[in-house]
Every structure is written in C-alpha cells, then in structure tokens.
C-alpha positions in Angstrom: 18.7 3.7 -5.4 19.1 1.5 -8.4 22.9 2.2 -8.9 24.3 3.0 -5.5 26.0 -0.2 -5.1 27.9 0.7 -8.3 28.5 4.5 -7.3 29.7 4.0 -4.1 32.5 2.2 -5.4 33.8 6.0 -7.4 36.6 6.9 -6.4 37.0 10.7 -6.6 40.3 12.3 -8.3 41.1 15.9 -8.2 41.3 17.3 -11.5 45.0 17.6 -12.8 43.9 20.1 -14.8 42.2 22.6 -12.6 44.3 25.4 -10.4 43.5 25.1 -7.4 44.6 28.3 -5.8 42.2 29.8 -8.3 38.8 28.2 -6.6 37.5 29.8 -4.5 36.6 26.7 -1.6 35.6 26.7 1.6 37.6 25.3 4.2 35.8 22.1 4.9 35.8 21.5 0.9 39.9 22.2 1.1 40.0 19.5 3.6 38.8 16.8 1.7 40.0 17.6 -1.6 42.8 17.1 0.8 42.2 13.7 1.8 41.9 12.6 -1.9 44.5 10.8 -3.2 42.3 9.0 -6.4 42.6 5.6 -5.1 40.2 6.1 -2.0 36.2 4.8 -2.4 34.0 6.9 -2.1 31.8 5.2 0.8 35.4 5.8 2.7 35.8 8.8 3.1 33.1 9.3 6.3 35.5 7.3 8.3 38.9 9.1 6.6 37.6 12.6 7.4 35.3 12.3 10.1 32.7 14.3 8.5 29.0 12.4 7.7 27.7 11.1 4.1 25.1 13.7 3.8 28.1 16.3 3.8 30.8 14.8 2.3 27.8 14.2 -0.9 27.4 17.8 -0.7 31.1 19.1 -0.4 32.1 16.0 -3.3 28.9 17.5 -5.3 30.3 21.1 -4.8 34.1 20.3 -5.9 32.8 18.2 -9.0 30.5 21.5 -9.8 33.8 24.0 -9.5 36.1 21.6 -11.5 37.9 20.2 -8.8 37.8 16.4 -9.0 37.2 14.7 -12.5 32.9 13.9 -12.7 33.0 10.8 -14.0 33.5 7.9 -11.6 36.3 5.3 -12.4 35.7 2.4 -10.3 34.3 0.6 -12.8 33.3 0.4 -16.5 29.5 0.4 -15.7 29.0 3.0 -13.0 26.9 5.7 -14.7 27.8 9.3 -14.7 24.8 11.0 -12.5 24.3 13.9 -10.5 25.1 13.9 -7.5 28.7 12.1 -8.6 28.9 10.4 -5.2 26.0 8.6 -3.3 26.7 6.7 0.0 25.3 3.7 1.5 21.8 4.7 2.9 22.0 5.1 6.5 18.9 5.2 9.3 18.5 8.8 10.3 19.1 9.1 13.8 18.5 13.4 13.4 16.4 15.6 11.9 15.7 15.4 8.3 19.3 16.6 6.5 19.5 20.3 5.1 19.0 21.6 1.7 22.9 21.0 0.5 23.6 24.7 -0.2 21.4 26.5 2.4 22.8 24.7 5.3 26.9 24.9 4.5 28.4 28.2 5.5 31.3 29.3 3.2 33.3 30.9 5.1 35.4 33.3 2.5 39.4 32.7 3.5 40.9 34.4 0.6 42.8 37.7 2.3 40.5 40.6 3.0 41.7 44.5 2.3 39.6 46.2 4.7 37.3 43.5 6.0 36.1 44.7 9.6 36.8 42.5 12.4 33.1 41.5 13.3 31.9 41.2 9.6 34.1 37.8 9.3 31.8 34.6 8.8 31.1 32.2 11.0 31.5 28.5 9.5 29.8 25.7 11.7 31.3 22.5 10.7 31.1 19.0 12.7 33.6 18.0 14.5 35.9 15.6 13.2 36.7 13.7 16.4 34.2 13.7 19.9 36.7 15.5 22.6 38.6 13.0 25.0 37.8 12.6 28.4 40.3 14.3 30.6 42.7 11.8 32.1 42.1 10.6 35.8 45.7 9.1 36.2 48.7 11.7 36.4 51.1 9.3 36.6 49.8 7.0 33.2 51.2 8.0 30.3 48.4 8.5 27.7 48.6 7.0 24.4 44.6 6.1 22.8 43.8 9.6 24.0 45.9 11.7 21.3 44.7 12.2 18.2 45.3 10.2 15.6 48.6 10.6 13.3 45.7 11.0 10.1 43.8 13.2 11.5 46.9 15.9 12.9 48.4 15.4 8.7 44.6 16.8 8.4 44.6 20.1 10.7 48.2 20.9 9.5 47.3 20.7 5.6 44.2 22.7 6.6 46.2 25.7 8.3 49.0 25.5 5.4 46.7 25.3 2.8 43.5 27.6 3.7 44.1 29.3 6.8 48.2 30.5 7.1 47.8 32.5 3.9 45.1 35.0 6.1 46.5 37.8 7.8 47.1 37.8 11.2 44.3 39.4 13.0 41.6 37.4 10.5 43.6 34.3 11.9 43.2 35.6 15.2 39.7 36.5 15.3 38.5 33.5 13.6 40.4 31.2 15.8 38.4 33.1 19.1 34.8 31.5 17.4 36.0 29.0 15.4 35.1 25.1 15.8 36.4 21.8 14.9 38.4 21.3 12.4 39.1 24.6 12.1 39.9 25.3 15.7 42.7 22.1 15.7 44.2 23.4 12.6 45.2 26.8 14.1 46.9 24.7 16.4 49.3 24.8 14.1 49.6 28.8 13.5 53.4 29.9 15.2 52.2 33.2 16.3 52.1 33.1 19.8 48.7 35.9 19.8 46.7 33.2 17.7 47.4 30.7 20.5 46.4 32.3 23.0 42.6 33.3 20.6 42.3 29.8 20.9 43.0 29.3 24.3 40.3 32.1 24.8 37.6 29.9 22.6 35.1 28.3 24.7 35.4 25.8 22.6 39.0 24.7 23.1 39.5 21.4 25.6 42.9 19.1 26.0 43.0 17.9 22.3 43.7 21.1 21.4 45.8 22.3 24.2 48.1 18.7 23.2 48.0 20.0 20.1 49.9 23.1 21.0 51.9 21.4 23.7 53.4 19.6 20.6 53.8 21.7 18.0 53.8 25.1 18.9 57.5 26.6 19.3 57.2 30.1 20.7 57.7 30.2 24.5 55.0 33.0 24.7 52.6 31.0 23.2 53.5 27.9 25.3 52.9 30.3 28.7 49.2 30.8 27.4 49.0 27.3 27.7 50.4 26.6 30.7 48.2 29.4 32.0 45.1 27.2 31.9 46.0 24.9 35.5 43.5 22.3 33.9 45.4 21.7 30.6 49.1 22.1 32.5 48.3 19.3 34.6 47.4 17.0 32.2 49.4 14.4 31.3 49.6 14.4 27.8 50.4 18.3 27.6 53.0 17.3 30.4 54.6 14.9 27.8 54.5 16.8 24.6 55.6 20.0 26.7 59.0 18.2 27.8 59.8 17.4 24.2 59.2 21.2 22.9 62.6 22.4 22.3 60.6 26.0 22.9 59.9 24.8 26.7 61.2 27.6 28.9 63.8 26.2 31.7 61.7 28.8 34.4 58.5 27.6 32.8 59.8 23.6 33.6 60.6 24.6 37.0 57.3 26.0 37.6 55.6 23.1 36.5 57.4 20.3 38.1 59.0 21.4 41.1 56.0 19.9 42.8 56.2 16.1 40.5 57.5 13.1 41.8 60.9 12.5 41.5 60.8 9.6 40.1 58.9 11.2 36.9 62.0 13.8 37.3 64.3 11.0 36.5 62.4 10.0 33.7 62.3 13.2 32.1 66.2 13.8 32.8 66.8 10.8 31.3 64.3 10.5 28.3 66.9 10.8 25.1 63.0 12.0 23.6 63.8 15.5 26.0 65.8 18.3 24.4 68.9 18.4 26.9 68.0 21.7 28.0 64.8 20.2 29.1 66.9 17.2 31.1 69.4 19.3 32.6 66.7 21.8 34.4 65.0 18.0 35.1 68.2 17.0 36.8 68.2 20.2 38.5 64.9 20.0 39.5 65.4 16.5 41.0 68.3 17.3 43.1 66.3 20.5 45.0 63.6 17.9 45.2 65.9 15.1 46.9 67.1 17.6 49.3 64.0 18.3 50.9 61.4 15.8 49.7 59.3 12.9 51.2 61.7 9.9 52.3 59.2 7.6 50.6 59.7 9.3 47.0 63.8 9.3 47.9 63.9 5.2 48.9 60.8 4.9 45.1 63.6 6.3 43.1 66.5 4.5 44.8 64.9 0.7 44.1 63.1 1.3 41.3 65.7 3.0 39.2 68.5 0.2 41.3 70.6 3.1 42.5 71.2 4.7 38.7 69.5 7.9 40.1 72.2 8.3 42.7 75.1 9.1 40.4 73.1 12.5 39.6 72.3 13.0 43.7 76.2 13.1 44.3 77.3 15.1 47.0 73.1 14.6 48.6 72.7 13.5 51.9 69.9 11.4 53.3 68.0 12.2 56.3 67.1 9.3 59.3 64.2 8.7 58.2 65.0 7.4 54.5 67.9 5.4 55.7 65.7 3.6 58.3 63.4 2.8 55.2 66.7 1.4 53.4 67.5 -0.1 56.3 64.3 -2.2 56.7 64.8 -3.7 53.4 66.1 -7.1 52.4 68.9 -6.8 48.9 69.5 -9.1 46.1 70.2 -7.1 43.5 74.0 -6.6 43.0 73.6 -4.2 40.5 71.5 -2.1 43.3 74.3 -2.8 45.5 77.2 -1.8 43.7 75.4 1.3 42.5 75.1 2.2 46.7 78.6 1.0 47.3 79.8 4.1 45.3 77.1 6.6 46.3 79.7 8.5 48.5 76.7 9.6 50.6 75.2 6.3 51.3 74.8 6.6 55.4 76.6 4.4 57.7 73.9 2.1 59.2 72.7 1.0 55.5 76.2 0.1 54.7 76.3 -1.8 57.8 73.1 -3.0 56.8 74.2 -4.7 53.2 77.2 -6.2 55.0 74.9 -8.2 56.4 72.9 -9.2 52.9 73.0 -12.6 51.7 73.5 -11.6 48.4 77.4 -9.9 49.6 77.9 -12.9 51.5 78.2 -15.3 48.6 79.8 -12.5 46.5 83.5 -11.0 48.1 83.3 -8.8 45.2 80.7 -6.7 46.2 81.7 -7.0 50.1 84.9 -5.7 49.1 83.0 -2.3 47.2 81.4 -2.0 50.5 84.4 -2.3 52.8 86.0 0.5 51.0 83.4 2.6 51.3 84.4 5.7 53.6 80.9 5.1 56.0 81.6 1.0 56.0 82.3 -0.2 60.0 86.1 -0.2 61.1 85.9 -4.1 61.3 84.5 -4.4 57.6 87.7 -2.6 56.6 89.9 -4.7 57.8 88.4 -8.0 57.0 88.6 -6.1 53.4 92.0 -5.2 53.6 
C-alpha cells in the first residue's frame, strides 16, 4: 500500500460531538472506542486491546461510519483521508483468508429488550483478548505473571458498565451462560450473585475468570458458587483474592482452610491486606490447627516466624513429639529465644534445652528470661535469683 506507512501513524479520536448513548454499537466496538484516548497510533491498538488488525480495521472502519471517532487522521499533515481510515502494517497470514468485514462480525444488540424471548438473544463470537493461563502447579507460590493484567481488568469493567450493566437481569444472565471472551470477563464484574453463578455454569469459564470474581465480586452467595468448583477454590490466586474480599464468609474461610498449613494461616492472620474479619477466623483457624496438627507444621511456624506465632497460641500445649524436634535443634537467634522464654507453654525439656545454648551463655539477659520461666529446672532458678 502506497500510504500505509503514513496511515498507520492516525491516531483515532472519538468524536466530541457525537452522543454516544445514541449509537447503536456492538460490544466489541464499545470496547475500543473505550481504549481511545486520541493520543494512541493506530498500529497500537492490536497489542492495547488484544484483538487482531483485520478486526480492529473493521470495528475503527465501523465507528468512523456511525460518527464515532473523527475520519480524518491527525498524525500528520500529509496522511490522506481514505477509506478504510485505519490500515495496519501488513502481516503474514497464518489463517484462512480474513472475512468479508460485515458478514463475519456478529452485532450482538445490547440495548434493553421489552419482550425479547430468552433463546432469541444473539450470539457474539469475539476473540479472546488474552490465551487462558495455565493452572498453577505450586499451592504454596504466590502467583503474580498469572493475573490479568491491570489494563486489560480497566477493560472488562468499562465493558460491563458501559454496554452490559444497563441490560436487565435475566438478558445478563443468559448471555453470560454462552458468552465468550471479553464478554465473559466483563460480567465478572456484574454484583448479582445469579449472573455469577451463569458464568460459573459457562463451559467456557477457567481460573482467569474465577480470579476475577474472587476479587471483585462482593456478594457471599455469589462467592459460594465459586468456591463450589474444588478446581478454582484451590487455586492459589482465587485463595489470595478470596482472603482480601471483605464479602468472604467466616464459615466459608473455615471450610476452605481448615485443611492449609499453618504457616499460610499465619500469613493470612497477619496480612494488614486481610479484612480483620478474615484474620481473626485465620487466627482461629490456626489455633484448632495447632492443637491437633502435624508436629513438623508446629516446629515450621515456630522458626520460621522466630516465635512471633506463639503469642496467638497462648494457653497451647505442645505434644512430645514437637518438643523433641525443638529439642534437637541448635539456637542463635535471641529474638527466637526471648519470644519462647515468654511462651507460658513452652515445655520443660526445651527450656532445659536453651539453657544450654551458646547464644544464653554469652547473654545473662536472656538466661535470666529463661530462669523465670515457670517450666525452667529448679537449679536454673536459683542461679537466676
């Protein structure tokens, strides 16, 4: 093309001028009239959006053709005004030849419908805008490249707010039970717990979407259809966004973690991220836990956290077999020391035991802590005294 160095620097701009509530556009062309902002090229936009050149040309084509952006490209005094107002770069085809731009996009109509029956609503096919995630393989690593990106969720939420909240319920609902990508991730967004659970019912719908949810959604009713699917619950990045819902259910909490470690207990009940609710059933949680749980998870969350978890274990015994593991273990850490010098439960033998530390040796301070502990040996007492 003998201009499309020149046209692929246009810049599309929505026309000031034009209403938009009064156009009547089809979700994917809402989306990225979205995503303009007049100061983005045009050979952009595939990577801002997600979509490919041959239908963002189309949708920019049809939103020029309805008055929505201004036709005549800006980017520089000599790009000609031509039809189509946007070319891309050409790119190698690596699939069939593309459609005919009008007979292969779907308008799916979402102005509000008196009477429209249920199974008369359109079907819209759009690409997705992101490939799905693998599911993660690591419960206990915190996932961070998986999530979508913070662009692409200011996309789905100006989506549902702009073209999809303003349908009534059941159309939101039954769309979101066929619906694909990005229409499926914006009614993520929708706060009526019976459109959750229509997309939880889409075969379509994998952990992207149930984070989504995990995140944003605040109804508790909506948050149990997620939780219902024991694939999404145990993922990690639903398990993340779920403890900083304010929404979470304590009982639902409960349910899902009474079975965690309990040193990712700790971290929830101490994460100033968690609502407190959320913390204090985590606290709660973690106490039942150290009262029966493995001895290897109780001496984990001892070292690692050096003895901070013990001041909310007050009153919790150990049994043998964790305080011969503390026992076996050599201490240099005086914060770790004091912090078991005032656990009021801390058993005999592993006072005994830290008596004999190097670390309280060269320190009377903390042999003193430990002599005045009610479990420290008779002899230890009175050399303290």
């Amino acid at each position: 093309m003998k201009d499309s160095g020149a046209m692929t620097e246009w810049m599309p701009k929505p026309n000031p001028a034009v209403d938009l509530r009064t156009l009547a556009l089809s979700p994917e062309e809402g989306f990225v009239l979205s995503r303009l902002d007049g100061a983005t090229l045009a050979r952009n936009l595939p990577a801002l959006t997600g979509l490919p050149p041959e239908r963002l040309r189309t949708i920019l084509s049809r939103l020029v053709t309805q008055g929505a952006l201004l036709p005549t490209p800006a980017a520089s005094p000599a790009a000609p005004v031509a039809a189509p107002p946007v070319a891309f770069e050409p790119q190698r085809q690596t699939s069939p030849a593309a459609p005919e731009p009008e007979a292969d996009l779907p308008v799916l109509d979402l102005t509000p419908l008196d009477a429209a029956p249920e199974a008369d609503l359109p079907v819209l096919e759009l690409t997705p805008l992101e490939a799905a995630p693998a599911p993660d393989t690591a419960p206990d690593t915190e996932p961070t490249s998986e999530d979508e990106p913070e662009a692409a969720l200011g996309n789905y939420r100006q989506l549902f707010e702009l073209r999809l909240h303003p349908l009534p319920e059941d159309q939101r609902i039954a769309h979101a039970h066929a619906a694909e990508d990005p229409i499926l991730s914006a009614l993520c967004f929708d706060p009526v717990p019976a459109v959750i659970k229509a997309v939880f019912e889409n075969a379509r719908t994998g952990l992207p979407h149930a984070r989504l949810v995990a995140r944003y959604h605040r109804n508790p009713v909506g948050l149990e259809a997620l939780c219902a699917r024991a694939a999404f619950a145990a993922d990690t990045g639903v398990r993340r966004w779920l403890v900083r819902n304010p929404q979470l259910p304590a009982s639902l909490f409960r349910r899902l973690w009474s079975a965690r470690r309990l040193m990712e207990l700790h971290k929830v009940g101490n994460d100033r991220d968690v609502p407190e609710s959320t913390r204090r059933a985590a606290r709660e949680v973690l106490r039942q836990r150290f009262a029966s749980g493995p001895a290897e998870e109780k001496v984990e969350l001892i070292l690692n956290t050096e003895g901070r978890a013990l001041a909310a274990l007050i009153g919790l015994p150990v049994d043998g077999k964790t305080a011969s593991l503390l026992c076996g273990r050599t201490y240099r850490s005086p914060m770790l020391i004091q912090n078991i010098a005032r656990w009021s439960a801390a058993p005999p033998a592993l006072i005994a035991h830290l008596l004999k530390q190097e670390a309280v040796r060269r320190q009377p301070q903390l042999r003193m802590l430990l002599a005045r502990h009610p479990n420290a040996p008779a002899d230890a007492k009175r050399g303290g005294a």
